[in-house]
N, C-alpha and C positions, 0 to 999 in steps of 0.2 A: 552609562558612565557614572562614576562615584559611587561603588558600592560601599567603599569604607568613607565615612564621617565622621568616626569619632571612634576613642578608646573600645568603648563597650562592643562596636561594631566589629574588632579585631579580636577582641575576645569569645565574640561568636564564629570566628569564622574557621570554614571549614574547607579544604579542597576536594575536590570533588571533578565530573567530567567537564565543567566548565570555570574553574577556579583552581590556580599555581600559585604557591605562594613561595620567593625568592629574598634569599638576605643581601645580595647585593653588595655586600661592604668594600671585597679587596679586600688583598693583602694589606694597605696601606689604611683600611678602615674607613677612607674617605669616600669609597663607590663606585663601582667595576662592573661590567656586565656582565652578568655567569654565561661559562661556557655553554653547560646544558639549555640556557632558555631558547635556542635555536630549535632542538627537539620538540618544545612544547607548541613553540609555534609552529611547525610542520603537522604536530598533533591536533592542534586546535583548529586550524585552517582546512585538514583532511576529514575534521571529525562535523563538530555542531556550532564552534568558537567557543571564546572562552575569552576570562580578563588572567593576567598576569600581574601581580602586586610583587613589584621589589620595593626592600627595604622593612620586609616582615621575618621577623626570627620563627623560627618552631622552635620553643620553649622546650618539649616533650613531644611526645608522640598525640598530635592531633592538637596541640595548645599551641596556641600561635601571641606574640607579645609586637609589637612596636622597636623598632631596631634604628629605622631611619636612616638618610643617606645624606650624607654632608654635602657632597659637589654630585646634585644631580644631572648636571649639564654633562657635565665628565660622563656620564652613563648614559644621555639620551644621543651625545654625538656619536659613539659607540654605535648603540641599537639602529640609527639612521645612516649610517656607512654599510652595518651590515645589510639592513636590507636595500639597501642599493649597487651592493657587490653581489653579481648572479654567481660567485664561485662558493659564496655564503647561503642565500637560498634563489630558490629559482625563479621566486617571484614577491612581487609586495604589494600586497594587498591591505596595510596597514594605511588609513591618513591619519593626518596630522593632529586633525583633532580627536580623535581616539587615543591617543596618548598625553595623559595630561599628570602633572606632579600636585598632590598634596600636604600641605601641611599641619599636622595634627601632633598639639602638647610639644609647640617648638621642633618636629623633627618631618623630614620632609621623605614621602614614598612617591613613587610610580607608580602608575595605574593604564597598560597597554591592552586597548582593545582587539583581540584577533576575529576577524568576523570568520564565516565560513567562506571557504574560498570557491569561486563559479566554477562549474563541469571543468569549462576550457583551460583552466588554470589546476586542474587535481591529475594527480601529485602533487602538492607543494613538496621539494622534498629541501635537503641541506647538504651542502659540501658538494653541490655538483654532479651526483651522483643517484638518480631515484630506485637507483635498485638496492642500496645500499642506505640512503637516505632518507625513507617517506617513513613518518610515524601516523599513528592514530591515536586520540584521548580513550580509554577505557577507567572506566571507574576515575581514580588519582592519578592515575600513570598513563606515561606517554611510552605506546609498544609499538616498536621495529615493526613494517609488514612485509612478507614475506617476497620473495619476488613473484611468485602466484599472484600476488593481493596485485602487487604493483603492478603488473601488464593488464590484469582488467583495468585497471585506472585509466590507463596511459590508453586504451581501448573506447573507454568512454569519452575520453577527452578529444578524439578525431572521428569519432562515430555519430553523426548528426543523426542516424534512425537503423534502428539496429533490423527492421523486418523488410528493408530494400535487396536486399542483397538476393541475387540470382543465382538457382541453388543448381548443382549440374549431375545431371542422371535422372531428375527427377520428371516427369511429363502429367500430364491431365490423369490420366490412370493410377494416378498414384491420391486422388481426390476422391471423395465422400460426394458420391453424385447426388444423393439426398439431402447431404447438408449445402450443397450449391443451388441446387433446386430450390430449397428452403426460400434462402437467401433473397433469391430472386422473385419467388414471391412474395415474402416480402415488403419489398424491393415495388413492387408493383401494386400491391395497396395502397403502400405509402405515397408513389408517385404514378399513378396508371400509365401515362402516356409519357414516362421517361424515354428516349429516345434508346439509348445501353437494353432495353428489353428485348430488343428486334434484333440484337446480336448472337454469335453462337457462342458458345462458352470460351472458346481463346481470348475473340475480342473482347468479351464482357469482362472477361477475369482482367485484360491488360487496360480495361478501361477505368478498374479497379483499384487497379495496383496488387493484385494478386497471380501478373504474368509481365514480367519485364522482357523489355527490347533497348541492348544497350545500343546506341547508334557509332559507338567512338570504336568499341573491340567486336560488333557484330554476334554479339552474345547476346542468347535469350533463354528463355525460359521461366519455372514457378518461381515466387522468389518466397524467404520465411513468413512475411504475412498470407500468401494466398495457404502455405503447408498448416500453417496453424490457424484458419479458421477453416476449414473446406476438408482437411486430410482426415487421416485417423491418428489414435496414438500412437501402435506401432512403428508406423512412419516416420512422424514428428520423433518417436523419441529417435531414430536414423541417425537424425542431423544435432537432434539436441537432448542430448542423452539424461540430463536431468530434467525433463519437462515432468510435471503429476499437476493434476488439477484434482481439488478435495473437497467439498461440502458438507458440511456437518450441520444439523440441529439436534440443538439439547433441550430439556426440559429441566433441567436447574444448569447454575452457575458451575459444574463441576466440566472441564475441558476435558476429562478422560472418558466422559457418560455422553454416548449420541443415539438420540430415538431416528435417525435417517441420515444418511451420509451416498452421496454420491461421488465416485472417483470411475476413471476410465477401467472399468472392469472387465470388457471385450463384450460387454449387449450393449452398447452405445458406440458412438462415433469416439468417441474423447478428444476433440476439436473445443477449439473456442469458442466457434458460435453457436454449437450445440450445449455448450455448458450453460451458456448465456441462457439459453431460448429455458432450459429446465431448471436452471437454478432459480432466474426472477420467478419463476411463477411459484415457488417455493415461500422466495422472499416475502412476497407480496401476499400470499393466500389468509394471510388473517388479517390481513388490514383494509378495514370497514370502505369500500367506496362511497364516497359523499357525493349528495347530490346537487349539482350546480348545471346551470344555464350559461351557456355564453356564444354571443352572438346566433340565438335559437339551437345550441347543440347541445345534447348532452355530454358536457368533462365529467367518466369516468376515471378519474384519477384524485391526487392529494398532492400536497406536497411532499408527504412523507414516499408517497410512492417514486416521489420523481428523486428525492433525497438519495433512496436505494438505489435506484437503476443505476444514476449518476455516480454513485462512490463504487458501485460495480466496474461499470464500465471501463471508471477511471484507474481501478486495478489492473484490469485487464490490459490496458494499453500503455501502461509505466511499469509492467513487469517487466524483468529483466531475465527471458526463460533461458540462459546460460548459466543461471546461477542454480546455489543448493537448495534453497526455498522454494514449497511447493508454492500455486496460486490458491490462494485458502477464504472459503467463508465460509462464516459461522454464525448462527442464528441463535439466540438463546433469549431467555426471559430479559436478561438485561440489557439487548439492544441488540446489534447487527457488528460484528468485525471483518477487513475485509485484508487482506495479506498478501503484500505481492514481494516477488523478490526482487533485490536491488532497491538500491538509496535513490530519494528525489533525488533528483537533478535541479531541482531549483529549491531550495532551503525552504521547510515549513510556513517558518513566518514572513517571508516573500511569497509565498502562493496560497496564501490568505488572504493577503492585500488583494488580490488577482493581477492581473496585467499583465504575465510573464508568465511562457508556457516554456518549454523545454522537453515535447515528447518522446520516447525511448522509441515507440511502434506508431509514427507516425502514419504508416498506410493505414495500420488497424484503428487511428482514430476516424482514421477517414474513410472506412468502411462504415463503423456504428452512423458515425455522421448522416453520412447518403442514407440509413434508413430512419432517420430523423430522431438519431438516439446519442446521448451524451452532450456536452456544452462544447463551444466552442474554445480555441486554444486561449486558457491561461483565466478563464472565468467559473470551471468547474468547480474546485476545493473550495474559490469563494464564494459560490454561490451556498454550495451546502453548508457550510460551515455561519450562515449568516442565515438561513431560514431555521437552521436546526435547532440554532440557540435563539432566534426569537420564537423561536414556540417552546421555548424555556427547556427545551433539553440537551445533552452535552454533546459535541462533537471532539473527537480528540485525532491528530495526528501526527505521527513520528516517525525517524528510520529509528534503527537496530541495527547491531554491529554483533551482536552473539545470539544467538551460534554462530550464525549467517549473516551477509546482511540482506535487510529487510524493510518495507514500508509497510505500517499498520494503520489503519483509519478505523475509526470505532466509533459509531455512530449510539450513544443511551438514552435509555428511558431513563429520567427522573423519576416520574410522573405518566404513567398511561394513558395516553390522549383519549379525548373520547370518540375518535375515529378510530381505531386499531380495537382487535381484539385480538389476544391470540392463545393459540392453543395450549400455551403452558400454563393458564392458567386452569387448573385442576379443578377449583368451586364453579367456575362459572356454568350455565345451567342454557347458553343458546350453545349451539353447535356451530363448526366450520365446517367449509363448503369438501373438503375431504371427509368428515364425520358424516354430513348430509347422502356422502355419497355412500358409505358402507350402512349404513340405515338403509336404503333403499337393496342392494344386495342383500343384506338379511332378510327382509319381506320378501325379496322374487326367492331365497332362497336360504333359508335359517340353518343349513348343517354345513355350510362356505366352513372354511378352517384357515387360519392367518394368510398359509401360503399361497390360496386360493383366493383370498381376498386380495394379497399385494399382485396378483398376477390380473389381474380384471384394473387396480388398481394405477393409475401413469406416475411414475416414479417415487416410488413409497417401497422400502421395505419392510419383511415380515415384521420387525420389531418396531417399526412405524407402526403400523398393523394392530401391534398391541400396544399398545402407548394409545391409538386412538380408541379399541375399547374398550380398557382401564378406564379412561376418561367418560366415556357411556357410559360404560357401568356404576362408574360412582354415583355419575351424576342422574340416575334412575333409568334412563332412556332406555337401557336392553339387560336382557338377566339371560346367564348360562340356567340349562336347563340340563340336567345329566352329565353323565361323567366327561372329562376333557376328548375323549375318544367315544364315539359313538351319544356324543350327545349334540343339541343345537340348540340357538340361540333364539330366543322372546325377542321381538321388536315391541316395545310397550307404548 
C-alpha cells in the first residue's frame, strides 16, 4: 500500500496489468465513484491484483497529474455499498485496510487494494451476471471473457481435483502394461515389502487412485489419473483431446533451435510417467554428482538435482490437461523452464511463503509421492525457490494469460556451479556421460553413422547425435576420416 507519495511519484506513473488510474471527480467536481471501476476490479481480482488510484487525471496519453477528491467519504461509502451489494459484484474480497485516502499538495486520492481473488471465489464477476460480467487485466485494460473462458472458471471453482473422475468405456486394456509394471517396480525398490505389491493390478491401480469405486452410484472404473500416467497417448488424447507433452534441449538461448526434443511420436508410451522416467534423466545427465556420506550411505544426489525433479513434478501435477498449452520443458544453457497449462490455483506469492497447497491432480501428486518423489502439499515451490536462490541463482514463477493460459517456473544459472557441467558448453575439454558413451561405439565400431548411433543410443536423436560430435570434434577427442559416406571416424 502507498505506492504514490508524492508529486514526482504521479509523474512517474504509469498503468499497466496492475495499476488504474481514475479521475473520480462527478459531475458536481466534488467525488463520485466511476462506473467502470467495477470492471477493473472483476479484472484485477480474476487476474494477478492490482491498486486502483482515484482522483488522478490523465493529462495526455500515458501523463498522469494530481486531480484530487474533495469529499472522499462521498466515494468510499459508495465503493463499500457496492461491494456489499452481490447484484453489484459477486463477491468482496477487499478489507478495510487496503483502502486507504492520501493527501498530497492539499488534495486528497484513494488508493484500493484488489488482491487476487482464491480458486473458490473466480469469477469474480459484476452486475450479477458471470457470463456476461467476468473481466481479466491484460496489459492496461480490463477485457470481457468470453463465455468459453467463464465456464472453465466456474469449473475450477467446484473441481477440488480434476484427475478423480471415473472415466466410462474405458478398462485395464486400454493401459501401457510396461509403464504399470514400471511403476511398480519402482514402487518396490523404494518400499520392498509395501503391502499394494502382493495385489493384481485392479486392486493396486484402486489402491492408487488410478481405479475408482464410487460407493453412492455404484460406479467404477479408470479414472484420469490412472489414463494419464499408465495409458498411451492416443488414448489419453480420447478423453482429452488437447493433451501433447514436449521436451526440448537447446544449445544456445534461441527457443526455435533444439539439438533433442522428446514428444509422444508412437515409439514411446506418451503417458506421464514415462515422460517423467526419460525426461529427468535428460535433466539431470550433466550435473556433476557430489560426493557425500550420510548416516554411512552414499547421497548420489545435490540439491540442484532435487531442485529439478521437484519443479518437474510440480508441473506435472498442476497442469490443467483440458487446456490449450502443451506440458513443456526445456533445457538450455541458461537454466531449466518448465510449462504447464492452466493458472495456480493459489497466487505465486502465497506459494512462496508455502503453507497452502491447492492441487489441480491430486491422485497424480500422490502417486509421485508413494514413490518417494515430489514434496509434500504446499512446501514444494518453497522449498525450491529458497535453496535456488541461496545458492545465489534465480528462481522465477508466473501464470500467463496469452496465448493460453499458463504457469511457467524457470529455474537460472547466474553463475555455473561447480557441481553441474553441461553439455552446452562447447570449450569444455571433459565429456558427458552420453559423449562417454558414443566414444566407446566408435572404438567397437568407427564407420556407426548418426542414425546408427541414435538407434544404440536411449533417447537421443540423430541431431543430438550430431551436436554430440560437433562437440568431440572440436574439442580434439575424434576426427572424421574420409568422405561423409563411406568414410569413419578416429577415436583419438
Amino acid at each position: 500500500m502507498g505506492i504514490i507519495q508524492s508529486l514526482s511519484d504521479i509523474k512517474t506513473l504509469k498503468e499497466s496489468t496492475s495499476i488504474e488510474c481514475k479521475l473520480a471527480q462527478g459531475k458536481d467536481g466534488l467525488g463520485a465513484l466511476p462506473h467502470d471501476v467495477w470492471e477493473t476490479y472483476s479484472a484485477f481480482a480474476n487476474t494477478e491484483g492490482g491498486t486502483i488510484l482515484l482522483g488522478i487525471r490523465e493529462k495526455k496519453a500515458g501523463v498522469f497529474e494530481l486531480a484530487g477528491i474533495s469529499k472522499p467519504e462521498k466515494v468510499l461509502d459508495a465503493l463499500w455499498k457496492g461491494l456489499g451489494n452481490p447484484q453489484k459484484v459477486s463477491v468482496n474480497i477487499v478489507r478495510e485496510k487496503w483502502v486507504q485516502v492520501h493527501t498530497i499538495d492539499h488534495k486528497n486520492i484513494i488508493e484500493i487494494h484488489v488482491p487476487r481473488a482464491p480458486r473458490k471465489h473466480q469469477p469474480v464477476y459484476i452486475n450479477g451476471n458471470p457470463l456476461t460480467g467476468t473481466y481479466r487485466r491484460l496489459a492496461d485494460a480490463d477485457q470481457r471473457l468470453t463465455e468459453t473462458e467463464v465456464k472453465r472458471m466456474l469449473a475450477e471453482q467446484h473441481e477440488a481435483s480434476q484427475d478423480e473422475r471415473i472415466l466410462k468405456g474405458f478398462s485395464l486394456d486400454d493401459l501401457h502394461e510396461e509403464s504399470l509394471q514400471a511403476f511398480r517396480n519402482m514402487l518396490s525398490a523404494h518400499k520392498p515389502d509395501h503391502p499394494w505389491l502382493a495385489l493384481d493390478h485392479q486392486k493396486f491401480l484402486q489402491n492408487i487412485g488410478g481405479w475408482r469405486h464410487d460407493r453412492e452410484t455404484g460406479e467404477q472404473g479408470l479414472t484420469i489419473a490412472g489414463l494419464l500416467m499408465f495409458s498411451t497417448s492416443p488414448v489419453i488424447n480420447e478423453v482429452l483431446s488437447l493433451y501433447f507433452l514436449d521436451y526440448q534441449e537447446h544449445d544456445d538461448n534461441n527457443e526455435t533451435r533444439w539439438i533433442d526434443r522428446l514428444v509422444p511420436d508412437g515409439t514411446w508410451s506418451g503417458n506421464l510417467f514415462d515422460f517423467y522416467r526419460k525426461v529427468i534423466r535428460k535433466l539431470e545427465a550433466d550435473l556433476k554428482v557430489p560426493f557425500a556420506v550420510h548416516n554411512h550411505q552414499r547421497q548420489d544426489d545435490s540439491f540442484y538435482h532435487q531442485a529439478i525433479r521437484e519443479a518437474f513434478i510440480n508441473s506435472i501435477v498442476h497442469a490443467d490437461y483440458t487446456d490449450r498449452a502443451s506440458l513443456k520443458v526445456v533445457k538450455s544453457p541458461s537454466g531449466f523452464l518448465f510449462r504447464n497449462p492452466g493458472l495456480m490455483r493459489v497466487p505465486a506469492e502465497i506459494a512462496l511463503e508455502g503453507g497452502e497447497s491447492d492441487c489441480r491432480n491430486r491422485t497424480l501428486h500422490a502417486m509421485f509421492l508413494l514413490l518417494g518423489l515430489g514434496e509434500r502439499a504446499g512446501s514444494g515451490i518453497a522449498k525450491i525457490h529458497q535453496g535456488w536462490t541461496d545458492a545465489g541463482q534465480v528462481f522465477e514463477i508466473e501464470d500467463k494469460f496469452q496465448p493460453y493460459l499458463q504457469t511457467v517456473a524457470a529455474l537460472k544459472w547466474v553463475e555455473m556451479p561447480e557441481t553441474t557441467q553441461k553439455t552446452t558448453q562447447k570449450t569444455t575439454q571433459k565429456t558427458t556421460q552420453i559423449q562417454q558413451t558414443i566414444l566407446k561405439q566408435l572404438k567397437a565400431n568407427p564407420h556407426l553413422s548418426r542414425k546408427e548411433l541414435a538407434s544404440k543410443l536411449e533417447d537421443i536423436t540423430e541431431d543430438g547425435v550430431k551436436y554430440h560430435l560437433d562437440v568431440l570434434r572440436k574439442n580434439g577427442l575424434i576426427e572424421r576420416i574420409g568422405p561423409a559416406r563411406g568414410g569413419h571416424w578416429l577415436v583419438k
